[in-house]
C-alpha positions as CSV (number, residue, x, y, z in Angstrom):
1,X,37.5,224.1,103.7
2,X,37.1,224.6,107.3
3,X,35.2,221.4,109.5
4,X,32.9,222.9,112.1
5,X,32.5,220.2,115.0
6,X,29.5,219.6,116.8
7,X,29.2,220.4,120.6
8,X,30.0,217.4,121.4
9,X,33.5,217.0,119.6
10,X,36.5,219.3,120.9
11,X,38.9,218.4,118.8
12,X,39.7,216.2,115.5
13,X,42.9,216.4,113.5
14,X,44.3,213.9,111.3
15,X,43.4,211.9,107.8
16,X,39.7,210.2,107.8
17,X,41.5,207.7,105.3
18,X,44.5,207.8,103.9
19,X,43.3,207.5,100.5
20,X,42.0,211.0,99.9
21,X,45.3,212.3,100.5
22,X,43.6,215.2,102.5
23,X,44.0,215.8,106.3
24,X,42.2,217.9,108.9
25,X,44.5,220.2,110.8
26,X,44.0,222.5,113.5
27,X,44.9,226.3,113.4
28,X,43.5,228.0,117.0
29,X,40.2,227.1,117.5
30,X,39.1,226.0,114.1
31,X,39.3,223.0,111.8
32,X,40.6,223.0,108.2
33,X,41.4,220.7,105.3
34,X,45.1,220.4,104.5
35,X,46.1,218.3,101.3
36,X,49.0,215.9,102.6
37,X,52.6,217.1,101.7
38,X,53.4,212.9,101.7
39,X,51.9,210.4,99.4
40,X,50.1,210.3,96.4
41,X,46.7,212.7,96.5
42,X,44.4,211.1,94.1
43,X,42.5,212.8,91.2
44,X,38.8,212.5,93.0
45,X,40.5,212.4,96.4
46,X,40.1,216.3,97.5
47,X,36.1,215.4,95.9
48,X,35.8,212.4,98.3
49,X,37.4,213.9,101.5
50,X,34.8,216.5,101.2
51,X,31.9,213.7,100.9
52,X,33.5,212.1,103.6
53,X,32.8,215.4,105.9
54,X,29.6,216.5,104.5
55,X,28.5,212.6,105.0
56,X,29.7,213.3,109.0
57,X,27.8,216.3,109.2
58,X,24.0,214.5,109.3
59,X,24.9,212.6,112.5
60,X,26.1,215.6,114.3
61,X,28.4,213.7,116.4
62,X,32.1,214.9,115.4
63,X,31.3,217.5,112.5
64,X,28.0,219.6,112.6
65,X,28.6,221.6,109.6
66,X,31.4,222.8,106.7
67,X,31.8,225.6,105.2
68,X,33.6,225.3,101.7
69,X,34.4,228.0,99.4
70,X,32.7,228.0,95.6
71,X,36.6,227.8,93.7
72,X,37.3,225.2,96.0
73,X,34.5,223.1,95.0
74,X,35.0,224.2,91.4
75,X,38.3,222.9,92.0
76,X,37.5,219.7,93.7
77,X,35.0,218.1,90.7
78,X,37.3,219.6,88.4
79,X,40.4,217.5,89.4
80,X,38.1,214.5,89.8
81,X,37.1,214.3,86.2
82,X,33.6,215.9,85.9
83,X,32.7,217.8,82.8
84,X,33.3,221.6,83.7
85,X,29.4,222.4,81.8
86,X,28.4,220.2,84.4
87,X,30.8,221.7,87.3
88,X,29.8,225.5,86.4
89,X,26.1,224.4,86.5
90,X,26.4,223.5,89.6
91,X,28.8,226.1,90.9
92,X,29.1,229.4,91.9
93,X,32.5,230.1,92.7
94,X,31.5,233.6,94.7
95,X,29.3,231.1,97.2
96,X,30.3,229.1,100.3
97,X,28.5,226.0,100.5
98,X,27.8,223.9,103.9
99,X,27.3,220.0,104.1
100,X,23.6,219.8,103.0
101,X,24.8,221.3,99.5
102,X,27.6,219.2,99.4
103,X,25.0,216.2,99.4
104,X,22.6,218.0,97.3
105,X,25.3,218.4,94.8
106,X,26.4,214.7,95.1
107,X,23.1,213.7,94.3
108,X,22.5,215.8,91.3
109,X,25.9,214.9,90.3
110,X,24.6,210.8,90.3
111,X,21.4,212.0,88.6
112,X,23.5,213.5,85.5
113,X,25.7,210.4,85.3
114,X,23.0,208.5,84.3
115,X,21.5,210.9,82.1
116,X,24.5,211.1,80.0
C-alpha cells in the first residue's frame, strides 16, 4: 500500500502502533506499508493498519490519500477472519482503492456483521 501525505507532511516513517505489526517506510519520495520483520503481526493487524491510514486520510494533516491494491485488500480481510463471500463481494482484486473506499468498505463490513 503506498501512504500519500498531504502538503503539509514531508515525511512519516515508522509504526502508527505497534500492535498492527505493520510499519510505514520510506523508499525515494514515496510512502509504503512494510509488515514488521520483529514481533508478532496479528491476524486483523494488516486490516487495522490500513483503517488506521484511511481514518488519517479525512483530516488531511499527515496522509491525504492511499492507494491500496484489490489482492492486498483481499488479503487483508481475509487474514482478519472475514468470510471470503463476503470479502469477494466487496472486492475486486484488478482495482486500487483510496481511503474513502477503505471507509466505505469498513462500513458495509459493520453493516453485514449485524445482518448475519
Amino acid at each position: 500500500m503506498e501512504i500519500i501525505l498531504s502538503k503539509n507532511c514531508q515525511s512519516f516513517t515508522g509504526t502508527v502502533s505497534r500492535s498492527h505489526g505493520y510499519c510505514i517506510r520510506r523508499v525515494g519520495n514515496r510512502f509504503f506499508s512494510k509488515r514488521n520483520t520483529n514481533g508478532t503481526v496479528p491476524p486483523d493487524g494488516h486490516w487495522r493498519f490500513i483503517l488506521a491510514i484511511a481514518h488519517l486520510a479525512p483530516v488531511n494533516l499527515i496522509v491525504a490519500d492511499l492507494s491500496l491494491p484489490g489482492q492486498e485488500l483481499i488479503d487483508a480481510l481475509s487474514e482478519a477472519g472475514f468470510p471470503l463471500s463476503v470479502v469477494n463481494d466487496l472486492c475486486e482484486p484488478r482495482c486500487d482503492y483510496n481511503a474513502s473506499d477503505i471507509l466505505i468498505i469498513e462500513k458495509r463490513l459493520t453493516y453485514e456483521s449485524y445482518e448475519n
